[in-house]
N, CA, C and O atoms as a GROMACS GRO file, in nm:
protein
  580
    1UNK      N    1   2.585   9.889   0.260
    1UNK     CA    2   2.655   9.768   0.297
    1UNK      C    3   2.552   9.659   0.328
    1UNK      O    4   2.444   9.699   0.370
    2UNK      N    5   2.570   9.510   0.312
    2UNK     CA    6   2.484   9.420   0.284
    2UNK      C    7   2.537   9.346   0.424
    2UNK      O    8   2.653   9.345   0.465
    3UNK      N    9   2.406   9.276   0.493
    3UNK     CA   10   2.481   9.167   0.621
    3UNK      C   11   2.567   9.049   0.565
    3UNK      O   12   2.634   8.979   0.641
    4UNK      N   13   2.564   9.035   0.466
    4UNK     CA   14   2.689   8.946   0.421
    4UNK      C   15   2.812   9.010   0.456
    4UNK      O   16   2.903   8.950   0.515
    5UNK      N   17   2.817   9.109   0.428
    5UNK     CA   18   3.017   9.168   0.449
    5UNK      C   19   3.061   9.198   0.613
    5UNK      O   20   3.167   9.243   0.657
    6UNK      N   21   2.925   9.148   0.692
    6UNK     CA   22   2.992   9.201   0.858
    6UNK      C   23   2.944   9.105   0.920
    6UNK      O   24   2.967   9.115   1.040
    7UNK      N   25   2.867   8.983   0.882
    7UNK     CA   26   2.829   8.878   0.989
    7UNK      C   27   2.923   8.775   0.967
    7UNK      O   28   3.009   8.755   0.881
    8UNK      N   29   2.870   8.691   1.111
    8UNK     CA   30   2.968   8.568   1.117
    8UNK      C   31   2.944   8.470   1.076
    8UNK      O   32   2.844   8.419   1.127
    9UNK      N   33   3.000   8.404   0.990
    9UNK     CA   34   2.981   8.261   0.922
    9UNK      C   35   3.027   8.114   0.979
    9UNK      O   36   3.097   8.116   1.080
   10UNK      N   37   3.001   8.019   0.936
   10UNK     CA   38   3.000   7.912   1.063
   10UNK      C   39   2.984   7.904   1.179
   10UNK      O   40   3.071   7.876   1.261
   11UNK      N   41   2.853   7.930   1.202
   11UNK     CA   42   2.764   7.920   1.303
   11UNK      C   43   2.758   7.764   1.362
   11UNK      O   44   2.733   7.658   1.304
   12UNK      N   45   2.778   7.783   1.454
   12UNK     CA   46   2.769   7.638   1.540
   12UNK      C   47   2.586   7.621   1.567
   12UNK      O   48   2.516   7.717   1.600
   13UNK      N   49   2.540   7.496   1.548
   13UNK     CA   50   2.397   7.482   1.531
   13UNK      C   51   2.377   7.365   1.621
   13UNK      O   52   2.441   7.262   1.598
   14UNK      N   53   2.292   7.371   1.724
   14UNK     CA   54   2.224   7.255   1.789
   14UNK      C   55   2.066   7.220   1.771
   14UNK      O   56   1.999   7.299   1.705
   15UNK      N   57   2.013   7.121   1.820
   15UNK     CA   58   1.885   7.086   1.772
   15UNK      C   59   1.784   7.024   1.870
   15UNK      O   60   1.814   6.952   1.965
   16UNK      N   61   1.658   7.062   1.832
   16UNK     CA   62   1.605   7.068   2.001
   16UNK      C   63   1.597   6.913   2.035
   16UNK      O   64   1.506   6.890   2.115
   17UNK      N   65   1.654   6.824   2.002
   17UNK     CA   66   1.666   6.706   2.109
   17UNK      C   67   1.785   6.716   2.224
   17UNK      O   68   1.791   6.654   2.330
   18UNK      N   69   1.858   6.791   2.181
   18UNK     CA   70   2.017   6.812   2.253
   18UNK      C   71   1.964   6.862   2.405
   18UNK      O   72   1.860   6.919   2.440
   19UNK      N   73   2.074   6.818   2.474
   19UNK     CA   74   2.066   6.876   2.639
   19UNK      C   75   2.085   7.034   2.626
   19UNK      O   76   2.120   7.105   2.531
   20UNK      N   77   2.054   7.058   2.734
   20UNK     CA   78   2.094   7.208   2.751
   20UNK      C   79   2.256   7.251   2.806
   20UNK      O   80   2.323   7.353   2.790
   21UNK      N   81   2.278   7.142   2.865
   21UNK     CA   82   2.410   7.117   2.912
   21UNK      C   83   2.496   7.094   2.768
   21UNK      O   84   2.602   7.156   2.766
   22UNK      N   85   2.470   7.021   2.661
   22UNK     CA   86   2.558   7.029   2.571
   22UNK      C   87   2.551   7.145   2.492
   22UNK      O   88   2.648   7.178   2.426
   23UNK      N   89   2.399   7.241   2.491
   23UNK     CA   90   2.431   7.361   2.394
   23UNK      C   91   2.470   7.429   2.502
   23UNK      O   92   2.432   7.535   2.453
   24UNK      N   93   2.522   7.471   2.630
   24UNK     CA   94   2.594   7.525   2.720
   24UNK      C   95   2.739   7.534   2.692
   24UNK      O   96   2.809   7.632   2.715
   25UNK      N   97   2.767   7.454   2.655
   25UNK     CA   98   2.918   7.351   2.650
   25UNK      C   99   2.936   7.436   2.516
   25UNK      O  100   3.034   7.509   2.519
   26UNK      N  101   2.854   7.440   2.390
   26UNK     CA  102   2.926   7.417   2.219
   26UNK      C  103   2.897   7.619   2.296
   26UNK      O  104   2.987   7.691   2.254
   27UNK      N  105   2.802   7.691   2.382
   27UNK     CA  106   2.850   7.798   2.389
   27UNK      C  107   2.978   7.841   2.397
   27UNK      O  108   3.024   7.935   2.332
   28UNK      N  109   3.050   7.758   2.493
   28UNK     CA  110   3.159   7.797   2.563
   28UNK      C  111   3.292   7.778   2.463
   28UNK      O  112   3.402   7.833   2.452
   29UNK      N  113   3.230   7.682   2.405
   29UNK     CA  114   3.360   7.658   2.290
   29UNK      C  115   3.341   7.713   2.164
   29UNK      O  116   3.414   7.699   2.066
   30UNK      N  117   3.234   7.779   2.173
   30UNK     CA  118   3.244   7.940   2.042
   30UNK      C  119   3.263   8.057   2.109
   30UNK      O  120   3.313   8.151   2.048
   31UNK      N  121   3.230   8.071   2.230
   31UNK     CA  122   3.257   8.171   2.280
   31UNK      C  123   3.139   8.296   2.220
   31UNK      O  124   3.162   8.401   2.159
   32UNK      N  125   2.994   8.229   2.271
   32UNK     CA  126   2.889   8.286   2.231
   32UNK      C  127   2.763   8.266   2.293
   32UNK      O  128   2.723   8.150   2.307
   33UNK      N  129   2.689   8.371   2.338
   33UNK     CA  130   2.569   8.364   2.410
   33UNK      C  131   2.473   8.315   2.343
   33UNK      O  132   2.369   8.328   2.408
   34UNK      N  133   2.448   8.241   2.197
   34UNK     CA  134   2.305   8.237   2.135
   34UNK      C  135   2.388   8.114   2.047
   34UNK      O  136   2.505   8.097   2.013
   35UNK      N  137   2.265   8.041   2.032
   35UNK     CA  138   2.313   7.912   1.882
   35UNK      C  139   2.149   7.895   1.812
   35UNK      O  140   2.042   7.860   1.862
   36UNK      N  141   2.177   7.926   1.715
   36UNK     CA  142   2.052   7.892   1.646
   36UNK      C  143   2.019   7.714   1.666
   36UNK      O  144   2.102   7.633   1.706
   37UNK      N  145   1.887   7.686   1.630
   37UNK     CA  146   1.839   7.543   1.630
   37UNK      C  147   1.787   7.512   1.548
   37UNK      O  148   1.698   7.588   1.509
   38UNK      N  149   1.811   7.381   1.471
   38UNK     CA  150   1.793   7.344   1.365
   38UNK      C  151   1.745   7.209   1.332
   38UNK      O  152   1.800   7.117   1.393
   39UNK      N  153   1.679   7.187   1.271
   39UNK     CA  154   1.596   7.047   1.231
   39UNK      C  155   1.550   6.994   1.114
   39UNK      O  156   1.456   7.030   1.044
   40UNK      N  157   1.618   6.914   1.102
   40UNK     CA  158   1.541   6.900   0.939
   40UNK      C  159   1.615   6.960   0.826
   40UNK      O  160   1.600   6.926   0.708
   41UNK      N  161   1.697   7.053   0.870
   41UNK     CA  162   1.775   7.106   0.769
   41UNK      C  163   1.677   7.281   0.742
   41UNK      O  164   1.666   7.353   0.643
   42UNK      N  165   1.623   7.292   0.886
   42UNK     CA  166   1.575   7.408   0.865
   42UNK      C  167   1.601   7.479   1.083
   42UNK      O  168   1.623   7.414   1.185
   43UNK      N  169   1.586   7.616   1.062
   43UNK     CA  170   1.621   7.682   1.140
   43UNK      C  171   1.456   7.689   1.223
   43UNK      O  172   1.352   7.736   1.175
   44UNK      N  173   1.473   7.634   1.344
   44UNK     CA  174   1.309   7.600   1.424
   44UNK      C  175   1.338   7.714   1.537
   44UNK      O  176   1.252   7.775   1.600
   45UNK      N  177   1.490   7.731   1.551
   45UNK     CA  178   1.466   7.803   1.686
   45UNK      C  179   1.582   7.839   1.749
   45UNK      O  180   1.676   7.772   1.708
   46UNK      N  181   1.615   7.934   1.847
   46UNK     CA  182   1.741   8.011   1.906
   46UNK      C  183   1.718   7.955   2.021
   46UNK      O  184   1.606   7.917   2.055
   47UNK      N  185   1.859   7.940   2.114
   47UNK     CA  186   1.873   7.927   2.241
   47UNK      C  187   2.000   8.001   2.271
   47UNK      O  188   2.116   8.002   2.230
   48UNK      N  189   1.918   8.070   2.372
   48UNK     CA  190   2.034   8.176   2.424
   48UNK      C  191   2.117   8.140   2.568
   48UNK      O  192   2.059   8.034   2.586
   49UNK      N  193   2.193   8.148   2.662
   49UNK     CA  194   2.270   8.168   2.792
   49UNK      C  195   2.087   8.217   2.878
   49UNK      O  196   2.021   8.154   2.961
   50UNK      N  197   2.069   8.304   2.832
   50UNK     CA  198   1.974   8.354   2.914
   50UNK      C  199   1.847   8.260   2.975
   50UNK      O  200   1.804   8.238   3.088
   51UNK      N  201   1.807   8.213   2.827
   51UNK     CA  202   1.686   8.130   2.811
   51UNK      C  203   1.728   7.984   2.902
   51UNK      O  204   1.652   7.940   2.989
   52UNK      N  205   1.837   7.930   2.873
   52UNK     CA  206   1.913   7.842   2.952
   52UNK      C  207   1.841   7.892   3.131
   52UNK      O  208   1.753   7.837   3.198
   53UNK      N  209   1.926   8.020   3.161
   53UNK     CA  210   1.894   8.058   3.340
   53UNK      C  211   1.783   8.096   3.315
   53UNK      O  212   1.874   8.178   3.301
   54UNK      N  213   1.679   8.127   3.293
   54UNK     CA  214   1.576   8.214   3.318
   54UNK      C  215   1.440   8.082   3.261
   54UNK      O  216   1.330   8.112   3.307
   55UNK      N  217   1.439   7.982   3.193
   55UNK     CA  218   1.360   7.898   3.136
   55UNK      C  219   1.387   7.781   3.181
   55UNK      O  220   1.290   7.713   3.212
   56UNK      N  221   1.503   7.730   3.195
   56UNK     CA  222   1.535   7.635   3.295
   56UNK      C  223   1.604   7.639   3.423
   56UNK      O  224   1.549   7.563   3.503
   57UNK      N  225   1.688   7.690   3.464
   57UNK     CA  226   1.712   7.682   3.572
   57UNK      C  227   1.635   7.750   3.666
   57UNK      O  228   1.580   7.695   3.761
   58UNK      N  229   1.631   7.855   3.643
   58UNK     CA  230   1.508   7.922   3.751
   58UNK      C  231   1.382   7.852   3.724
   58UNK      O  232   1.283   7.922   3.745
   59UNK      N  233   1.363   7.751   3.689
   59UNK     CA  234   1.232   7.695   3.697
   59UNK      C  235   1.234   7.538   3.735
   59UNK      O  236   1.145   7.454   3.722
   60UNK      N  237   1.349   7.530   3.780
   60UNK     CA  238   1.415   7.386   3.812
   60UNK      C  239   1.464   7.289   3.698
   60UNK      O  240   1.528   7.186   3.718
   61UNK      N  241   1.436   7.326   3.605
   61UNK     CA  242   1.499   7.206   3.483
   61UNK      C  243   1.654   7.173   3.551
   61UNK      O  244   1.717   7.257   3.614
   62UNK      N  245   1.705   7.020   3.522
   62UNK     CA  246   1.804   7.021   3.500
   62UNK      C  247   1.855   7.005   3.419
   62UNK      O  248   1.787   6.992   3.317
   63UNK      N  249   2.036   6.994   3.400
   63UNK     CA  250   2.114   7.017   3.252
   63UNK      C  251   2.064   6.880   3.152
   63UNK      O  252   2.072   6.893   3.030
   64UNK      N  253   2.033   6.800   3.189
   64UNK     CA  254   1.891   6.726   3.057
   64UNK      C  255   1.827   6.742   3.023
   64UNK      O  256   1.771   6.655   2.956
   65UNK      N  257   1.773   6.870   3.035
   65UNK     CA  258   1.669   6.920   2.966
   65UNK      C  259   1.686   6.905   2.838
   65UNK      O  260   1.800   6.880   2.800
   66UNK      N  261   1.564   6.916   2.730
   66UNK     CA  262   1.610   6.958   2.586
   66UNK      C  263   1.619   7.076   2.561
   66UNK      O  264   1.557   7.159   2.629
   67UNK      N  265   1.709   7.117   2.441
   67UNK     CA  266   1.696   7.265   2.377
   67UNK      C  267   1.554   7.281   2.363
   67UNK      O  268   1.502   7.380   2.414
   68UNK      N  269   1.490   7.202   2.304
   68UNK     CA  270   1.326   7.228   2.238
   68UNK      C  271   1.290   7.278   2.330
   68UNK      O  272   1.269   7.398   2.313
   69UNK      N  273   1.264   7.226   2.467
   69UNK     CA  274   1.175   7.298   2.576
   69UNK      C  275   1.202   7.423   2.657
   69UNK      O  276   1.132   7.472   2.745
   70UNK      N  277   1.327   7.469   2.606
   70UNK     CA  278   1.370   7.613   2.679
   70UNK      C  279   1.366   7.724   2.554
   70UNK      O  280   1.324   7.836   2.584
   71UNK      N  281   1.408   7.696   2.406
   71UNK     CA  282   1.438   7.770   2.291
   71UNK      C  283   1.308   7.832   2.286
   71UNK      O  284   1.189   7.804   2.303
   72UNK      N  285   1.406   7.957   2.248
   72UNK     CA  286   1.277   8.100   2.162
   72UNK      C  287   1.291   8.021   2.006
   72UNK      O  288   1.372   8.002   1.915
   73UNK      N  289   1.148   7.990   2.047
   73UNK     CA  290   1.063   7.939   1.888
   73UNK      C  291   1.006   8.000   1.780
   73UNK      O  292   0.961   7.960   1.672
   74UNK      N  293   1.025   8.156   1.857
   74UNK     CA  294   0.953   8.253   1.758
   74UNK      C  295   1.147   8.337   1.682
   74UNK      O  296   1.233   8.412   1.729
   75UNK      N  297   1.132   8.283   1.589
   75UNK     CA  298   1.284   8.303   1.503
   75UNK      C  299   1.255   8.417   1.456
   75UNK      O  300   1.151   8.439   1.393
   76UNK      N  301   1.358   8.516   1.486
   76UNK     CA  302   1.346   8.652   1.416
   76UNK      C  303   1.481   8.612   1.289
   76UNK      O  304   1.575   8.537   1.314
   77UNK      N  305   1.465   8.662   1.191
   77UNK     CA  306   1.591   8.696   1.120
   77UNK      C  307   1.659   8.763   1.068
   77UNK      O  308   1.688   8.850   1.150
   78UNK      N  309   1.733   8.791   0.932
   78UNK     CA  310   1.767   8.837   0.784
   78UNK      C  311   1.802   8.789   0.733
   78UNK      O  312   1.843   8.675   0.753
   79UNK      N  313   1.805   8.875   0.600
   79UNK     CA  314   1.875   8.819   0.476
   79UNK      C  315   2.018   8.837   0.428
   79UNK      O  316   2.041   8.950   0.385
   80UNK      N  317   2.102   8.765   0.426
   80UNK     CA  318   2.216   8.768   0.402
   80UNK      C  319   2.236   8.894   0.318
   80UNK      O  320   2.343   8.949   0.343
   81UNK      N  321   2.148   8.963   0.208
   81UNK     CA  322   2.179   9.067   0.109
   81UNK      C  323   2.103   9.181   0.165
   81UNK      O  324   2.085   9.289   0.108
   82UNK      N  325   2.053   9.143   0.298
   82UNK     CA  326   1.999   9.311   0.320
   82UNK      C  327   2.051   9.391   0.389
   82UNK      O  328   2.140   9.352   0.465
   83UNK      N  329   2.003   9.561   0.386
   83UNK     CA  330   2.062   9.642   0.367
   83UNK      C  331   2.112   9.635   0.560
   83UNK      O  332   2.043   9.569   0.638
   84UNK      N  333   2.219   9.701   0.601
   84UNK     CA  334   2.272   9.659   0.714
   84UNK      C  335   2.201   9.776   0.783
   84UNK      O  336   2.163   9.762   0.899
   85UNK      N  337   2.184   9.871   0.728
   85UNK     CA  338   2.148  10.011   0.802
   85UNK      C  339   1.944   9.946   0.833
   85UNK      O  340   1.892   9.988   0.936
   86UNK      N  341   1.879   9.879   0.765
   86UNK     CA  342   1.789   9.813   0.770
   86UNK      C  343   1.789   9.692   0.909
   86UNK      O  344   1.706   9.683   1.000
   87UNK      N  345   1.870   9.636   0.893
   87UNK     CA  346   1.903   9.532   1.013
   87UNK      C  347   1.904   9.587   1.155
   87UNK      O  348   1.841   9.550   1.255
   88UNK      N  349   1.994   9.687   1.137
   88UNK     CA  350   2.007   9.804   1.272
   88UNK      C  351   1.906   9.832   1.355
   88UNK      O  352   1.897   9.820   1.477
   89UNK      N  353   1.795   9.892   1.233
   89UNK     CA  354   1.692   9.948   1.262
   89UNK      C  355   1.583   9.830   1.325
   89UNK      O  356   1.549   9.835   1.443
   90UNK      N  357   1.546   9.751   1.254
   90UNK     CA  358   1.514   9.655   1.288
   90UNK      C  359   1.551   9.592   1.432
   90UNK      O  360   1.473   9.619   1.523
   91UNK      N  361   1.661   9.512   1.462
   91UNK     CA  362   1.721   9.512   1.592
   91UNK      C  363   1.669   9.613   1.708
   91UNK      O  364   1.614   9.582   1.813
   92UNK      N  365   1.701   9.742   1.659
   92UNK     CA  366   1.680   9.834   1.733
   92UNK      C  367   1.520   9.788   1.787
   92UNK      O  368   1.482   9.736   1.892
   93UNK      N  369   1.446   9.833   1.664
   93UNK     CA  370   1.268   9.804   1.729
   93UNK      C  371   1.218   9.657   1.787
   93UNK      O  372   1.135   9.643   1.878
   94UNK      N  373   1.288   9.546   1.713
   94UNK     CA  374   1.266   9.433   1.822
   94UNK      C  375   1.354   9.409   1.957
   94UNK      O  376   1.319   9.300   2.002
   95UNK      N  377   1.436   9.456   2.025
   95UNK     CA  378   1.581   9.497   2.109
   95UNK      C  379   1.605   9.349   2.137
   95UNK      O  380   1.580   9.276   2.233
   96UNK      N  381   1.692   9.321   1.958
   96UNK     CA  382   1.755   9.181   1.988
   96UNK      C  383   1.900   9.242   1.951
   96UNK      O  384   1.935   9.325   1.867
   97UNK      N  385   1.975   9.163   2.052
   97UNK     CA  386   2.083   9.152   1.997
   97UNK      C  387   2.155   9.088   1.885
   97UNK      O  388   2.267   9.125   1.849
   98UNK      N  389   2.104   9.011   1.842
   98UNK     CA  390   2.180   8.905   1.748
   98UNK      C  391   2.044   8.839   1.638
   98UNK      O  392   1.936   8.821   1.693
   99UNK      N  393   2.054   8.814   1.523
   99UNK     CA  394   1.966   8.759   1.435
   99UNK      C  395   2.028   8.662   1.329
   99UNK      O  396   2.108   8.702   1.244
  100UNK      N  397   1.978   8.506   1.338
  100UNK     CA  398   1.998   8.451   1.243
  100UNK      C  399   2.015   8.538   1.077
  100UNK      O  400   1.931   8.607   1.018
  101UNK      N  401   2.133   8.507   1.044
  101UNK     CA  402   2.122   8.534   0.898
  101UNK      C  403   2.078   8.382   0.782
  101UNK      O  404   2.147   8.282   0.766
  102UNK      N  405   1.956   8.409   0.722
  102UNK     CA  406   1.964   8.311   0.600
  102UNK      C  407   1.996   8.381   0.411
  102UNK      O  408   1.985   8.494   0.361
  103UNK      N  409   2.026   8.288   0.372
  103UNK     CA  410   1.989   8.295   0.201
  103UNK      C  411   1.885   8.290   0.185
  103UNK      O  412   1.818   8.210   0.250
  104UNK      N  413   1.824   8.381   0.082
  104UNK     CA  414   1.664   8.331   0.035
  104UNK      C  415   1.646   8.232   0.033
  104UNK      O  416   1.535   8.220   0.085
  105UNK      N  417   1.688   8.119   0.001
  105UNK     CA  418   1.603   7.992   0.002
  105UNK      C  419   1.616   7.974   0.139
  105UNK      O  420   1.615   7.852   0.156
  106UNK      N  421   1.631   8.038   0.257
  106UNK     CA  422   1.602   8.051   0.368
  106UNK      C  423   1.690   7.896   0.465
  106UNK      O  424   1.650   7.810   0.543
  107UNK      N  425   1.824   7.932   0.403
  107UNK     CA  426   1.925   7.818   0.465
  107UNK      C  427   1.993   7.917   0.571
  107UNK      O  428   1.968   8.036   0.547
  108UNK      N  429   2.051   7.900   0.652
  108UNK     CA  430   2.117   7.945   0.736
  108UNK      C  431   2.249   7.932   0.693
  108UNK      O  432   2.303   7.822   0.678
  109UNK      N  433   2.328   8.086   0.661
  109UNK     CA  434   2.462   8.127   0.648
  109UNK      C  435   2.525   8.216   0.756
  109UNK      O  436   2.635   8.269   0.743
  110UNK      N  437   2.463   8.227   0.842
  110UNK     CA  438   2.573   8.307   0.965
  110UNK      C  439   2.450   8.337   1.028
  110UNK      O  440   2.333   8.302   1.013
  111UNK      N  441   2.542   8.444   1.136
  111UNK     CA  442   2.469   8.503   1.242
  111UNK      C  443   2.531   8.644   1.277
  111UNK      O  444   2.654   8.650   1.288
  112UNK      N  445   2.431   8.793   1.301
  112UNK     CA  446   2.448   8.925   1.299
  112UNK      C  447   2.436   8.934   1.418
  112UNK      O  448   2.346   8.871   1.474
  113UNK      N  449   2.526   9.015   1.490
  113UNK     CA  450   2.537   9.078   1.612
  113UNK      C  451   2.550   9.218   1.628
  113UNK      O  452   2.602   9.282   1.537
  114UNK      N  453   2.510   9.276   1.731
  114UNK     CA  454   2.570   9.410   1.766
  114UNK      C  455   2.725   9.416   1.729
  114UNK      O  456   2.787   9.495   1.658
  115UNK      N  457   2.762   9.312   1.795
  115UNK     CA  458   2.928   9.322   1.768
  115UNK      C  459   2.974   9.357   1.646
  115UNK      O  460   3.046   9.452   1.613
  116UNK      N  461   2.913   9.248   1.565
  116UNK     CA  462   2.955   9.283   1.401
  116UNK      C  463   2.930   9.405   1.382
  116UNK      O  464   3.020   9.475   1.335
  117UNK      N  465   2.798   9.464   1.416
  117UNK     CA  466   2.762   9.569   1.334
  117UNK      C  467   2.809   9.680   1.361
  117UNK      O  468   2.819   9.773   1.281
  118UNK      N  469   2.857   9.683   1.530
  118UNK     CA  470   2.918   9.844   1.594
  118UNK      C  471   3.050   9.804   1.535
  118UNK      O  472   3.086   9.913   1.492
  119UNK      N  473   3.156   9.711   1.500
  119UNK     CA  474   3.282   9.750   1.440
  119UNK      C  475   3.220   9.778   1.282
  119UNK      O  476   3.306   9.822   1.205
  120UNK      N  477   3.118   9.763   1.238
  120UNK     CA  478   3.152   9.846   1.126
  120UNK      C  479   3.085  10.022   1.137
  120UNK      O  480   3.123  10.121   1.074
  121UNK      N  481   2.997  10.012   1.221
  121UNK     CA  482   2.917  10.153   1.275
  121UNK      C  483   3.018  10.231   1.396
  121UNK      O  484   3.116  10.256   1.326
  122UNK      N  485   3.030  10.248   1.441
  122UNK     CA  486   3.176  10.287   1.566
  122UNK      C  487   3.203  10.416   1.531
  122UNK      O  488   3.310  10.471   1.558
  123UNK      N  489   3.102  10.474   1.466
  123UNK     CA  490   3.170  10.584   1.477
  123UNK      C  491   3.071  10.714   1.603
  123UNK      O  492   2.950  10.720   1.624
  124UNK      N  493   3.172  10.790   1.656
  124UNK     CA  494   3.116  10.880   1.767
  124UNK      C  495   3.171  10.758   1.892
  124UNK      O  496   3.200  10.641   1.870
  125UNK      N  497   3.172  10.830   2.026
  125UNK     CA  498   3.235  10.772   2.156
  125UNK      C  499   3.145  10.631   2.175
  125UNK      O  500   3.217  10.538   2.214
  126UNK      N  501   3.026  10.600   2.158
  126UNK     CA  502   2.910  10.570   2.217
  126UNK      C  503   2.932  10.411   2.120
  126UNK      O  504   2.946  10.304   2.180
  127UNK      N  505   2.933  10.419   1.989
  127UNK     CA  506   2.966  10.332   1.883
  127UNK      C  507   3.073  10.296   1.882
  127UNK      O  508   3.081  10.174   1.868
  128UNK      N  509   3.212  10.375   1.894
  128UNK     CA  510   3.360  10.283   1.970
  128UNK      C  511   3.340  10.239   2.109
  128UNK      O  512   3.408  10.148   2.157
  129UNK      N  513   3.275  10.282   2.157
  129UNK     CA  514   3.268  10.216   2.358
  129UNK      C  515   3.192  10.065   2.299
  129UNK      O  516   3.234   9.953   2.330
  130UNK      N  517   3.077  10.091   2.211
  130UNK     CA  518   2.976   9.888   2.219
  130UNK      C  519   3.105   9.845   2.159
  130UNK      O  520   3.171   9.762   2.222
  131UNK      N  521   3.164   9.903   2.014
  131UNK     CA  522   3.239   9.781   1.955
  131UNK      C  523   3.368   9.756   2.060
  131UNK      O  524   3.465   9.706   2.004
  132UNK      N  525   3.378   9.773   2.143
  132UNK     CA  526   3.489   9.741   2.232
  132UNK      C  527   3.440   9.636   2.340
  132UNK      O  528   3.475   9.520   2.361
  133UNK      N  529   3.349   9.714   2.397
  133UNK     CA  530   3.297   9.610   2.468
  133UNK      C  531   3.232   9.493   2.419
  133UNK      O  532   3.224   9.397   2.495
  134UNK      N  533   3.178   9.485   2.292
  134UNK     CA  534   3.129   9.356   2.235
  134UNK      C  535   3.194   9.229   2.148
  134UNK      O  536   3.147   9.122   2.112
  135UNK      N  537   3.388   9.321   2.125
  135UNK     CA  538   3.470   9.241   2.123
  135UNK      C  539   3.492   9.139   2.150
  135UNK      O  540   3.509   9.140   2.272
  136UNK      N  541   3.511   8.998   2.096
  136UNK     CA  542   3.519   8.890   2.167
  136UNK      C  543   3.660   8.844   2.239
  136UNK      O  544   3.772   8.878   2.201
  137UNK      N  545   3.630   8.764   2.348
  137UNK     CA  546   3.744   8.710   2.452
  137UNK      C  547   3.780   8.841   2.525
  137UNK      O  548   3.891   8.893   2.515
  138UNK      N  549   3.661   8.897   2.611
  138UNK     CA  550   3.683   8.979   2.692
  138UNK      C  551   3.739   8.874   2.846
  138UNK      O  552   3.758   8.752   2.851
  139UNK      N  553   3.754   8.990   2.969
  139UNK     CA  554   3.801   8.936   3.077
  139UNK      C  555   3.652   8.830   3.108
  139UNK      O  556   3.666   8.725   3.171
  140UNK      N  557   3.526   8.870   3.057
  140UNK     CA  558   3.438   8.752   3.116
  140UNK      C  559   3.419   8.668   3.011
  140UNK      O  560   3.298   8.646   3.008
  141UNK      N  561   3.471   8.612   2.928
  141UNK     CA  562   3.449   8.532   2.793
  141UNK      C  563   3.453   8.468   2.871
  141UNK      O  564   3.512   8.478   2.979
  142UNK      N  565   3.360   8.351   2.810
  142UNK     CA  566   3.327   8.220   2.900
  142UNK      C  567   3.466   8.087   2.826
  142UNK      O  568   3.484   7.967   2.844
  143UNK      N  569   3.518   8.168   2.764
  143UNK     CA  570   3.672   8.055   2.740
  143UNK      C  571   3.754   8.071   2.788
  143UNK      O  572   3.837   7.981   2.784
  144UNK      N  573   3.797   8.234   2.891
  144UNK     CA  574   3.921   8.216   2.951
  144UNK      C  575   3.922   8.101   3.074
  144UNK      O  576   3.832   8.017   3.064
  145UNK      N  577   3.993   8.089   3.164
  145UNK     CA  578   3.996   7.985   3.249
  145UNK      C  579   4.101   8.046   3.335
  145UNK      O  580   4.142   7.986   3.434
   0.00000   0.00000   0.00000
C-alpha cells in the first residue's frame, strides 16, 4: 500500500511570517496538532501545538511571535508513492508522529499520521486501541466547546 491511499489531503499551510496565535487558531479549526510551513511555494518547515508551548511560551514569546522563530526547520518527509510499511518504519526510528507528504517534484500533497496509518494497520488489541484513540474529535479535540 502506497501513502497516497491513507494520508490526508488538504492540508492547511501557514508561513513563517504568520503569528503563532494565528497558526494556533487554523490548528483549532482543522482540528490538528502540526501545519506544515510554506514559502515560496515550497515546504521550509512544521509547527507543531508543542513547539508553540515549549519554544514560545515557556520561553516567554508572546502570541506575535512568528511561525519562523518557533518552527522545526529540519523537515522530515515522504513520498506520496512510498511504500506505507516503509513510512512506519521510518516514523518509528525518527519517533515522529506525523510527516509531510510531497510529489516528487517535491510539492506538498497531504500529510501522514499515526492516525492514518493505525486505521489502516489496527490489527491485534494494541493497533485497534492507537486507531481509536487517534481518531479525530475526541472528548479533548480542540473544536469541541
Amino acid at each position: 500500500m502506497r501513502v497516497s491511499d491513507c494520508m490526508t489531503r488538504g492540508v492547511e499551510i501557514t508561513n513563517p511570517q504568520e503569528t503563532i496565535r494565528d497558526a494556533a487558531r487554523m490548528m483549532v479549526e482543522c482540528d490538528a496538532g502540526a501545519l506544515p510551513v510554506g514559502e515560496n511555494d515550497r515546504l521550509v518547515g512544521v509547527i507543531t501545538d508543542r513547539d508553540i508551548a515549549v519554544r514560545a511560551v515557556a520561553e516567554g514569546k508572546g502570541p506575535d511571535a512568528r511561525v519562523g522563530d518557533v518552527m522545526s526547520a529540519e523537515v522530515r518527509y515522504c513520498f506520496e508513492d512510498d511504500d506505507v510499511d516503509e513510512v512506519l518504519r521510518n516514523m518509528g526510528e525518527l519517533q515522529l508522529r506525523r510527516l509531510p507528504v510531497l510529489s516528487r517534484d517535491k510539492r506538498l500533497v497531504g500529510i501522514v499520521s499515526l492516525s492514518d496509518l493505525a486505521a489502516i494497520r489496527a490489527a491485534g488489541p494494541v493497533g485497534a486501541a492507537l486507531a481509536d484513540i487517534a481518531r479525530p474529535g475526541g472528548e479533548h479535540s480542540q473544536t469541541r466547546h
